[in-house]
N, C-alpha and C positions, 0 to 999 in steps of 0.2 A: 508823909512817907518816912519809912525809917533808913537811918542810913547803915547798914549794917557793917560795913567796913568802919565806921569809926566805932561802932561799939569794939568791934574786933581786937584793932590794934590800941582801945584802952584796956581790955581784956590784957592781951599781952604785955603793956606796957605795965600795968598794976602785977604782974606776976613776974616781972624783974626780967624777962624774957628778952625784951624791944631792944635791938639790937640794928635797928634802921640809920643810925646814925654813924657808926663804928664800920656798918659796912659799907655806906656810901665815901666813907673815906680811906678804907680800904681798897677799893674797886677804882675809887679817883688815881690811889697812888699807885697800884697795878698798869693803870695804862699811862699815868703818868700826866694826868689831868689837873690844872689848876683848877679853884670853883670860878672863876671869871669862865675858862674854855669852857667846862662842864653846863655852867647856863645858860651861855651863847650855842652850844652846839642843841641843848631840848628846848631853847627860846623861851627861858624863864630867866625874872628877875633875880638879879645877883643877890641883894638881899635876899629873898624868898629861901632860894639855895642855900643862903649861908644860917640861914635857919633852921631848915631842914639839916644838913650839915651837923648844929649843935646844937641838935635835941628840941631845939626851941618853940618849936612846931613840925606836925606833920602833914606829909602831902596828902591830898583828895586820892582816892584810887585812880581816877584816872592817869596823875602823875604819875603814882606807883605805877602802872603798867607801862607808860612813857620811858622809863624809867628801866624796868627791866627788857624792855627791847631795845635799849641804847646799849646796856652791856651784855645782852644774850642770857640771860639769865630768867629763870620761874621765882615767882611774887614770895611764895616761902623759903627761896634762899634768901632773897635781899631784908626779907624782915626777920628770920630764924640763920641762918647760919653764925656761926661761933668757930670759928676758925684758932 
């Protein structure tokens, strides 16, 4: 089976686009979130997060949608917006 969200967000990352890391640190310091709080509150490993965090790896979609219903936000702002 294919996974189409990972071709996706290599799509994007190769087009200088991928903006998932900038904004999840963005969004942490809006509400004022350490990553220790941020991956106790979605019940993911602190490393995992801090990876995600800086660029080092990206999350499965599933996360991604965990993810955008933690801060109320749609899947194409958290990986396109540019603030």
């Amino acid at each position: 089976m294919i996974d189409l969200s990972s071709i996706f967000l290599k799509k994007l990352k190769k087009n200088n686009k991928f903006l998932l890391s900038h904004n999840l640190r963005s969004l942490r310091k809006i509400k004022e979130l350490t990553l220790s709080q941020f991956a106790n509150d979605l019940k993911l490993n602190l490393e995992t997060v801090k990876n995600y965090d800086s660029d080092s790896s990206t999350p499965p979609l599933r996360i991604l949608i965990k993810i955008c219903m933690y801060f109320g936000i749609s899947l194409d702002f958290l990986l396109l917006w540019d603030k």
